[in-house]
C-alpha positions as CSV (number, residue, x, y, z in Angstrom):
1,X,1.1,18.6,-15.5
2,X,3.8,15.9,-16.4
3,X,5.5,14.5,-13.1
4,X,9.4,15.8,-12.5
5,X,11.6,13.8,-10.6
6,X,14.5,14.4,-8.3
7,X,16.5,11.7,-6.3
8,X,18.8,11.9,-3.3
9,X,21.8,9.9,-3.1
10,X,24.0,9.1,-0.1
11,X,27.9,9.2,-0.4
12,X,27.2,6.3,2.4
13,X,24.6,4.2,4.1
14,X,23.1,6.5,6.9
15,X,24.6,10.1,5.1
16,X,21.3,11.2,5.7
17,X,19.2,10.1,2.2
18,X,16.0,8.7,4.2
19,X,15.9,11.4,6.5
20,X,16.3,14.9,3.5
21,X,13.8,13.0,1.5
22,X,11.1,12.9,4.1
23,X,12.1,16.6,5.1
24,X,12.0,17.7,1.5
25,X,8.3,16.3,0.6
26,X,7.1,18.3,3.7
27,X,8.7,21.2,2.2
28,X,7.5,21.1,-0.9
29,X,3.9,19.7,0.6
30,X,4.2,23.3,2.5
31,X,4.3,25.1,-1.1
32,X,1.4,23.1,-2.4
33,X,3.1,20.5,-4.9
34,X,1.3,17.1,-5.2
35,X,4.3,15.2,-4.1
36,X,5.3,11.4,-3.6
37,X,8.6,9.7,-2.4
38,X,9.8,6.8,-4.3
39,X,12.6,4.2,-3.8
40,X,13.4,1.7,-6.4
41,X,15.1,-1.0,-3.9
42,X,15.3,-0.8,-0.1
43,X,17.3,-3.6,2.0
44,X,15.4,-3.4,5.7
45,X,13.8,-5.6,8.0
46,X,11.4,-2.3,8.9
47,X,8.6,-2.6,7.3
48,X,5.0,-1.0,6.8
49,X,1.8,-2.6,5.7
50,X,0.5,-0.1,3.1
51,X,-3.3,1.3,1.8
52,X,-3.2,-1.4,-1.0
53,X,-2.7,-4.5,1.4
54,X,1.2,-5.0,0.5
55,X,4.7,-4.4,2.6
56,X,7.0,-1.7,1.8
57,X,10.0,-0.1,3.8
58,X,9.3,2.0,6.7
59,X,10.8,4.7,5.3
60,X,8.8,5.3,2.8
61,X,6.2,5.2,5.3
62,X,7.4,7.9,7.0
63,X,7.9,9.7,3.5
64,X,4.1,9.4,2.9
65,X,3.3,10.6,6.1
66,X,5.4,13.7,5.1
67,X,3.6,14.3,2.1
68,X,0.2,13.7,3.8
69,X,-0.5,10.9,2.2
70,X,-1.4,7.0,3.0
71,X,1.7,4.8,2.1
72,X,1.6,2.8,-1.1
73,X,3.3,-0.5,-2.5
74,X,4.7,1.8,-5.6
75,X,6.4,3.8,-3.3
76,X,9.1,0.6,-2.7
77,X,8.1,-1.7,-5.3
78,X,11.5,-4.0,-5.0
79,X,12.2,-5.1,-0.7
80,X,14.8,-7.0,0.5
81,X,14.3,-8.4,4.0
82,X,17.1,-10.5,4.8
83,X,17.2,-13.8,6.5
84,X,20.6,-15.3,6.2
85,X,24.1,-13.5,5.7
86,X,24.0,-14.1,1.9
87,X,20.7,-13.9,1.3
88,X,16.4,-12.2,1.8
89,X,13.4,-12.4,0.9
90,X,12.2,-10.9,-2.4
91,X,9.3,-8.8,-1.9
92,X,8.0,-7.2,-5.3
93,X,5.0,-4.5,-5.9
94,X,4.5,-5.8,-1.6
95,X,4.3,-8.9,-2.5
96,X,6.4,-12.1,-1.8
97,X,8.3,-13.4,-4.6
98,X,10.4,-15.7,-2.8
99,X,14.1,-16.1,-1.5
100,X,17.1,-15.8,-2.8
101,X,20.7,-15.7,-2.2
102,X,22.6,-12.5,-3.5
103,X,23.7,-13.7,-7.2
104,X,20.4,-15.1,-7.7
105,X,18.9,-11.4,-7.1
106,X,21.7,-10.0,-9.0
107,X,20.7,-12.0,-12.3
108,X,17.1,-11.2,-11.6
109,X,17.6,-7.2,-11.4
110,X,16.4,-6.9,-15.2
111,X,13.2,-8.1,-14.3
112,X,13.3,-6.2,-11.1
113,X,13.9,-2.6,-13.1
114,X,10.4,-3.7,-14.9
115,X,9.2,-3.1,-11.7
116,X,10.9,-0.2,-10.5
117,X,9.4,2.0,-13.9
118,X,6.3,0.1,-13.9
119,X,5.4,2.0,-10.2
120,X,7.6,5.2,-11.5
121,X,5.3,5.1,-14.1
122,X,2.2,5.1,-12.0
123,X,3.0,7.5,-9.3
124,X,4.2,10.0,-12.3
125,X,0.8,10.2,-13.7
126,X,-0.7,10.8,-9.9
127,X,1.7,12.9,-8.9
128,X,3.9,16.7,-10.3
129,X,6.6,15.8,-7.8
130,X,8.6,12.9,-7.2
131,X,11.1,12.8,-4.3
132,X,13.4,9.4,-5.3
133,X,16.1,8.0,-1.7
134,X,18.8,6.0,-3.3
135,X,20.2,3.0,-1.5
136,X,23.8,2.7,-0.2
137,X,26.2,4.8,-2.6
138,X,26.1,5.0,-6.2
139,X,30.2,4.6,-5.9
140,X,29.6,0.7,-4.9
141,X,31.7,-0.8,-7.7
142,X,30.7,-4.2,-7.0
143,X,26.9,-3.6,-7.5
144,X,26.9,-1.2,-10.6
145,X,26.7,-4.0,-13.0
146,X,22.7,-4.0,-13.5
147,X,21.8,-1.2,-10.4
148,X,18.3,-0.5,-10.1
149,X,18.9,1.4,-6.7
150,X,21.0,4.7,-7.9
151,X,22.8,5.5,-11.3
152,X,21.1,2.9,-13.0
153,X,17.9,3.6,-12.4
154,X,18.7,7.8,-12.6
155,X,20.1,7.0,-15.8
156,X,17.3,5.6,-17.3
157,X,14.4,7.6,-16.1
158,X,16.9,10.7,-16.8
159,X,16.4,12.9,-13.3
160,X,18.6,14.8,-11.7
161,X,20.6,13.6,-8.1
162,X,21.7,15.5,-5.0
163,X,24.6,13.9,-3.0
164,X,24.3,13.9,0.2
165,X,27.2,13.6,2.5
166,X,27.4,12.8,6.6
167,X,30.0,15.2,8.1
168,X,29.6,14.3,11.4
169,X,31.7,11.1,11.2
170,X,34.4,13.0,9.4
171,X,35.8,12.6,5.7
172,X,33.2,14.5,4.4
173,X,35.1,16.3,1.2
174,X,36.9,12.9,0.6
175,X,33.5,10.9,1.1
176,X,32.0,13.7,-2.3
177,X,34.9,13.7,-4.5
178,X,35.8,9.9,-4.0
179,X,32.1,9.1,-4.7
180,X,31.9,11.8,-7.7
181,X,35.5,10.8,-9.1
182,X,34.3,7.2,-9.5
183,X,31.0,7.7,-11.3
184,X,31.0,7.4,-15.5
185,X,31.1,11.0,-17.1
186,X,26.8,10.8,-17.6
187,X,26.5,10.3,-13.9
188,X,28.5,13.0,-13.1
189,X,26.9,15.4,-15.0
190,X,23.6,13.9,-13.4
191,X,25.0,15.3,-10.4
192,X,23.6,18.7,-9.7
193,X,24.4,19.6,-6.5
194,X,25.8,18.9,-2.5
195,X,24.3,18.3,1.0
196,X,26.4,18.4,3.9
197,X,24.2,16.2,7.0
198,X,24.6,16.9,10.8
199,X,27.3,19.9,11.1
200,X,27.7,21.3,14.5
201,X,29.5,24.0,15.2
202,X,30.1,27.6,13.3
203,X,29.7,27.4,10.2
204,X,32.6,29.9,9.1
205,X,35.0,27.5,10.1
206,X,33.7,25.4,6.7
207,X,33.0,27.8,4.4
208,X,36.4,28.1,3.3
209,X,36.1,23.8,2.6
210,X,33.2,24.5,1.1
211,X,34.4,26.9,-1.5
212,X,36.8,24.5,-2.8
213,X,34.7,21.9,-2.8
214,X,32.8,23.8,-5.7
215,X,35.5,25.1,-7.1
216,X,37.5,21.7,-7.5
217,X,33.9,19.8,-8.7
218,X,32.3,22.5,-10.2
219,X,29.1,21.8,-8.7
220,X,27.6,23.7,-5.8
221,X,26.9,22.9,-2.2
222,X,23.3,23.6,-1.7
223,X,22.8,23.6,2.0
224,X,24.5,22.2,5.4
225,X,21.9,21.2,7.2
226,X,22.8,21.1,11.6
227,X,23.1,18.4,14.0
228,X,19.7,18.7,15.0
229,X,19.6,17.6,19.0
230,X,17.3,15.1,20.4
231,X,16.3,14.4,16.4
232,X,14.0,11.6,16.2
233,X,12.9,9.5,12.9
234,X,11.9,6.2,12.5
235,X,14.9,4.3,11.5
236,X,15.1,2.5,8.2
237,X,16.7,-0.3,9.4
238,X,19.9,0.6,11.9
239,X,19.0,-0.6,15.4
240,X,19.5,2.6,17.8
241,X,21.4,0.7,20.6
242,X,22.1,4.1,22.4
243,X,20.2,3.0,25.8
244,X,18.4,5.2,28.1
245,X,19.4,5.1,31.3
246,X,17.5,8.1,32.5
247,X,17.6,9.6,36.1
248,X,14.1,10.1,36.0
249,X,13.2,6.2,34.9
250,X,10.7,4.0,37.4
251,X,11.0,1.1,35.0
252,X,13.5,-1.1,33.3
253,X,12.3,-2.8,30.1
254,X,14.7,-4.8,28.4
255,X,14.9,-6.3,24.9
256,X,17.4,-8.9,22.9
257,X,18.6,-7.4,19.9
258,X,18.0,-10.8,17.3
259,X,20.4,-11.3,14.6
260,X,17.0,-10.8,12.3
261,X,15.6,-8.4,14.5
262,X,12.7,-6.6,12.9
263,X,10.3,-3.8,13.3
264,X,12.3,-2.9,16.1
265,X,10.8,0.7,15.9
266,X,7.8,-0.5,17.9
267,X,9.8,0.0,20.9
268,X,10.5,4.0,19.6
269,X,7.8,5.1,22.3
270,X,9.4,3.3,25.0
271,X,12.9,4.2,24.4
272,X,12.0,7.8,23.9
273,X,9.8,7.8,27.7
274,X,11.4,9.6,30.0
275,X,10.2,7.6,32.6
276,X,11.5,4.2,31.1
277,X,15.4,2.5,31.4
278,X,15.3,1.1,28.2
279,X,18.1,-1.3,26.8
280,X,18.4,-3.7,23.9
281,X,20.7,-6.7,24.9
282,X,23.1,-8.0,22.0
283,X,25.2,-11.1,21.7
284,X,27.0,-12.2,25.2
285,X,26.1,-9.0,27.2
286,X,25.2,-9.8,31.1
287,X,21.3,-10.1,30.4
288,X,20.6,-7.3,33.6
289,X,17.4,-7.4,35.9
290,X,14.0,-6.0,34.8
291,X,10.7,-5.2,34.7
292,X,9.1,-6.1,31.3
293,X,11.0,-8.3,28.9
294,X,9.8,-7.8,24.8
295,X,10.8,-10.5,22.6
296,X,10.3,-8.8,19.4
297,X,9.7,-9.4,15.5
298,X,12.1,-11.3,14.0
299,X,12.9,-12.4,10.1
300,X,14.4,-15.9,10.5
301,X,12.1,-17.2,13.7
302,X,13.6,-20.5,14.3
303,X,17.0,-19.3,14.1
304,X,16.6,-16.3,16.8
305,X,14.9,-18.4,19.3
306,X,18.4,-20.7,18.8
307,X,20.4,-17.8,19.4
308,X,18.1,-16.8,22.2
309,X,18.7,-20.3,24.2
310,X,22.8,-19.9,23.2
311,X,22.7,-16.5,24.7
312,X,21.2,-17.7,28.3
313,X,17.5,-16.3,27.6
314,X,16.2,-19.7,28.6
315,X,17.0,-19.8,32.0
316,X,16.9,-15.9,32.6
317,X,12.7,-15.9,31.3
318,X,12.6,-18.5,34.0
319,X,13.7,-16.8,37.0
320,X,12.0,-13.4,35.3
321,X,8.8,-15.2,35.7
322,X,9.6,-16.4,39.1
323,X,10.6,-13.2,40.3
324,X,7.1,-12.0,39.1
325,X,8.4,-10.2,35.8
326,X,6.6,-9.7,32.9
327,X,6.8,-10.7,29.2
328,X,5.5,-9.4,25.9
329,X,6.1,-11.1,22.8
330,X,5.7,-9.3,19.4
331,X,4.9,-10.9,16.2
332,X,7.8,-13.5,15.8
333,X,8.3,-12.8,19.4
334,X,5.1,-14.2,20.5
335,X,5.5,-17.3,18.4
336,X,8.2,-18.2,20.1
337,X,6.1,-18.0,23.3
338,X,4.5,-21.0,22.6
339,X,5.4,-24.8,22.2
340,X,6.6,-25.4,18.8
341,X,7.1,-23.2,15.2
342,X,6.8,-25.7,12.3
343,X,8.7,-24.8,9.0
344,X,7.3,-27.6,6.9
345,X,7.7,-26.0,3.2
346,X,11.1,-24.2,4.6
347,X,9.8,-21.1,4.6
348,X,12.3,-18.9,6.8
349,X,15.2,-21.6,6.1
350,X,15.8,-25.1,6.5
351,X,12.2,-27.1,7.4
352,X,12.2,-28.7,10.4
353,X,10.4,-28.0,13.9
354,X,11.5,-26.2,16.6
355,X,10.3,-26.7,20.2
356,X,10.2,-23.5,21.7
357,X,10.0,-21.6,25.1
358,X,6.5,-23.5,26.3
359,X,5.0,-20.8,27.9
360,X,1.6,-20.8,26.0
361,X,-0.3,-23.6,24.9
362,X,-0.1,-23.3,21.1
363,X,2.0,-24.5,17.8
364,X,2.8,-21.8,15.2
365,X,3.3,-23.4,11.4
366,X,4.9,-21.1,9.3
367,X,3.6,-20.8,5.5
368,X,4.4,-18.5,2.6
369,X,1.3,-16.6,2.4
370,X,1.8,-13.2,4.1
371,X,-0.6,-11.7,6.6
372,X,-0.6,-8.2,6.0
373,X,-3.5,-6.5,7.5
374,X,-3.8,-2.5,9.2
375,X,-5.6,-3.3,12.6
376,X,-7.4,-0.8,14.9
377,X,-8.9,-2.8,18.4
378,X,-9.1,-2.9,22.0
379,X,-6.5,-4.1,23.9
380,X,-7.7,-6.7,26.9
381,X,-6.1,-3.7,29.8
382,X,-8.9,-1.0,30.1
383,X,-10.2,-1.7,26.7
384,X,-7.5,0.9,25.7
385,X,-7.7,1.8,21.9
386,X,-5.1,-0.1,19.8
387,X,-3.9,0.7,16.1
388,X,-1.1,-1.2,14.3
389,X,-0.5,-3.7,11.2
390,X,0.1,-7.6,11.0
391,X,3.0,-8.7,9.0
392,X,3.6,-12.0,9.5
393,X,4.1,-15.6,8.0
394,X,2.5,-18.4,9.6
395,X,-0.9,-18.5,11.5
396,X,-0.9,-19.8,15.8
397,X,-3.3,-22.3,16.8
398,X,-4.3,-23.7,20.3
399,X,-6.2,-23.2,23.5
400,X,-4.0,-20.1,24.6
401,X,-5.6,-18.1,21.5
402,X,-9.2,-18.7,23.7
403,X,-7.5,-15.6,26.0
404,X,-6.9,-12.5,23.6
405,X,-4.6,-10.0,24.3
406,X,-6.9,-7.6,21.7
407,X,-10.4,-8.2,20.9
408,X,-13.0,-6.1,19.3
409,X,-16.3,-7.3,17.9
410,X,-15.1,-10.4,15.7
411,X,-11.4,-9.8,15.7
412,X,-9.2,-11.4,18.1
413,X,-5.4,-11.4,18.6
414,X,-2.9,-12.9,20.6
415,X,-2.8,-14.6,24.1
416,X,-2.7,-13.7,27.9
417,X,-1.0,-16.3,30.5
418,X,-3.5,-17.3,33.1
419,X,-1.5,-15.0,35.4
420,X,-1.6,-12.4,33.3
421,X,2.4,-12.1,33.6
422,X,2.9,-12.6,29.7
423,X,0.8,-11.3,26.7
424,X,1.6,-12.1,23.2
425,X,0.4,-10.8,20.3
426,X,1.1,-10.1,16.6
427,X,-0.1,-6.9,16.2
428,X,3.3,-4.2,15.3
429,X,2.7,-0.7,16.2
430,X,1.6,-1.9,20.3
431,X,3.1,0.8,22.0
432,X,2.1,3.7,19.6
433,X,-1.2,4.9,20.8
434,X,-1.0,6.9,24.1
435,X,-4.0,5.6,26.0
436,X,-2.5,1.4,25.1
437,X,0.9,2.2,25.7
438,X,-0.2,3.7,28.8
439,X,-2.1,0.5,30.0
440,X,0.8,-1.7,29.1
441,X,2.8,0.2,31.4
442,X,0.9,0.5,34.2
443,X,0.5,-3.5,34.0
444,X,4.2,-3.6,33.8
445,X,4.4,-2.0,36.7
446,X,4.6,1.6,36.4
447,X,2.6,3.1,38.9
448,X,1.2,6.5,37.3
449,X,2.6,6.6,33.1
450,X,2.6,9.4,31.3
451,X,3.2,7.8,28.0
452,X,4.6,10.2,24.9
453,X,1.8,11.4,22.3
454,X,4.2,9.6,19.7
455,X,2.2,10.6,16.5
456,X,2.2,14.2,17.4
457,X,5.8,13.5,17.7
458,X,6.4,12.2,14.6
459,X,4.4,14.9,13.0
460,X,6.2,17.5,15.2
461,X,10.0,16.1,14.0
462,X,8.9,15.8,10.2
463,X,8.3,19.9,10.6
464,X,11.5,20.4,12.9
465,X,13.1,18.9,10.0
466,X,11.5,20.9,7.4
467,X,12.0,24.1,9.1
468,X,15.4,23.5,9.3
469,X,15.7,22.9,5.4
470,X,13.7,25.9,4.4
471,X,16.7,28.1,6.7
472,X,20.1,26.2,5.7
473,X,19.0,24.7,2.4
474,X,18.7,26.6,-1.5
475,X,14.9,25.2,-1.7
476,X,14.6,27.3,-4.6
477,X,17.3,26.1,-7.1
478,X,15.8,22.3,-5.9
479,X,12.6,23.3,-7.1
480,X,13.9,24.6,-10.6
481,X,15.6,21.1,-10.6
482,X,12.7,19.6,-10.1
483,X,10.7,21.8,-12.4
């Protein structure tokens, strides 16, 4: 059976395109179709090591876990990981291409659409279904010329789009008919149908906005899907910077929200505990008293441990560790743990050397091969089972490294302080496995944890969200347009 395809776009960033295409492939999953989810181009500094060995966007990680399936590099085959203001890293098929700054891309997206249908391609012949998230909006006049993410790459494969609109920040008729008005005739015509995201209240009140919304476009609204409390999905790239400041919390953990922050859903299991005062701490906020510091991930390495000393994270670790604190450091977190990063080939900007925070004995040297590796091990507190992926430029050297934080059999990872105050590691996904996360916080200092199961949780809000599809969405006429 050929493979039909059917793509979601977004009247904004964050209308809601990430989250109905992961609910739709469970759906469909449900009523046995052999589905996929597909985005030409994603723009996120969360990323997933996939089956093949490569790096694609989390959300299409997410989307593969919806449709049962492992995640795949031709699920995202163009990433853009950004590491200056004007410019990212080029990631194609999970591979590293190289950087480049925004025009430089822009004269490159030919070759990038090769890409884009080269993976189409292959996941059509795997797969009946394909469930495509656009990027942004299609109504982005600026980026048409040459677009890969929406229109363009609708156009040429010829599938029909859904338009999806966000109604809980308000503006939601003017976001669909703006966005529909400034599309070409085709495009319009592409345009099959509306999804109204996140509505609370009665529904009556909008019916009668509604109806002229398809009278006035012609086109009908196929669902309004609620404001689903307590909703959790792994974000695509948005850092949640609601805190949790719960009445039940025994433990603050705090953790600096970098300028290139990334994989920043590793901390979703600690931000979702009810037991845990969670906070990420941004640009000049009063850096307030804790228990467990996380440095985390970062794109641009050099550059965040700058903005780290500018921002008074120097002196604060320093009286942390005094005060008997404790510190975890995560991937580009961890090297900054140790004495020095070295950028000799300029890998994450200009090359140069960087003393850093001295509180392991080891140098980091950046490089542009990749690590990508899926890990399962031990972690060094109660052996506790560990699971998570390496992404990573650079490889850590030094006598530190002779005290892992994870070992099992051959495979080592990380470093533990002598005091056992601060572990580092590069391993993403720490907190994720109940039994580790559980260990971690008891070390922090939480006296009896009672960590989340957070992959039953995933699993359970990828069926929340499908359940509420099947009741406020017309699944059937999106099957015919997919059939």
């Amino acid at each position: 059976m050929p493979s039909h395809t059917l793509m979601i776009q977004g009247t904004t960033s964050d209308a809601g395109k990430s989250t109905l295409v992961a609910g739709l492939c469970r759906v469909l999953k449900r009523r046995g179709f052999n589905i996929a989810p597909f985005k030409p181009q994603n723009m996120a500094l969360n990323s997933a090591v996939t089956t093949d060995g490569g790096e694609i966007g989390r959300a299409q990680a997410v989307q593969a876990q919806a449709c049962g399936l492992e995640a795949h590099t031709d699920m995202n085959p163009v990433l853009l990981k950004p590491n200056t203001d004007t410019g990212a890293q080029i990631i194609i098929h999970g591979k590293v291409l190289g950087d480049m700054d925004a025009q430089a891309f822009h004269n490159y997206k030919t070759l990038a659409m090769s890409a884009v249908l080269e993976s189409h391609q292959r996941l059509s012949a795997q797969y009946n279904a394909i469930i495509v998230e656009g990027a942004g909006s299609p109504a982005e006049i600026n980026l048409r010329d040459r677009d890969i993410a929406n229109m363009g790459f609708a156009e040429e494969v010829d599938c029909p789009v859904i338009l999806i609109a966000d109604i809980d920040r308000g503006g939601v008729f003017a976001h669909l008919v703006g966005t529909l008005n400034l599309l070409s005739a085709s495009e319009q015509q592409r345009i099959k149908g509306f999804v109204i995201n996140r509505f609370r209240g009665d529904i009556t009140l909008l019916e009668s906005g509604l109806d002229w919304l398809e009278e006035f476009t012609a086109k009908p609204v196929l669902g309004v899907l609620p404001y689903l409390q307590g909703f959790h999905i792994e974000a695509e790239d948005a850092l949640v910077k609601c805190n949790n400041n719960s009445g039940n919390a025994q433990i603050k953990i705090i953790v600096p929200a970098l300028p290139r922050i990334s994989n920043h859903t590793d901390f979703d299991p600690l931000r979702l505990h009810p037991e845990i005062d969670f906070e990420y701490v941004g640009p000049g906020e009063t850096i307030p008293p804790c228990d467990l510091v996380i440095l985390p991930g970062s794109k641009s390495v050099r550059a965040d441990y700058l903005w780290l000393v500018e921002n008074g994270w120097s002196g604060y670790l320093s009286k942390h560790l005094r005060y008997k604190g404790k510190i975890i450091g995560i991937c580009g977190g961890f090297q900054m743990l140790g004495q020095s990063i070295h950028d000799p080939d300029g890998t994450e900007g200009k090359a140069g050397s960087t003393q850093t925070f001295n509180l392991f004995n080891m140098h980091t040297t950046l490089n542009s091969a990749k690590q990508l590796k899926q890990r399962k091990s031990r972690l060094f507190l109660d052996q506790a089972p560990v699971t998570g992926y390496e992404i990573h430029s650079g490889i850590s050297t030094g006598p530190a490294l002779d005290n892992p934080a994870i070992k099992e059999n051959a495979y080592t990872d990380g470093a533990v302080s002598s005091d056992q105050q601060i572990i580092g590691t590069y391993l993403h996904g720490l907190f994720d496995e109940q039994s580790a996360c559980n260990a971690l916080l008891k070390w922090a200092g939480l006296k009896t944890p009672d960590s989340i199961n957070y992959k039953q949780l995933r699993e359970n809000e990828i069926d929340r969200l499908a359940d509420a599809i099947e009741e406020h969405i017309d699944v059937e006429k999106i099957i015919k347009l997919i059939q």
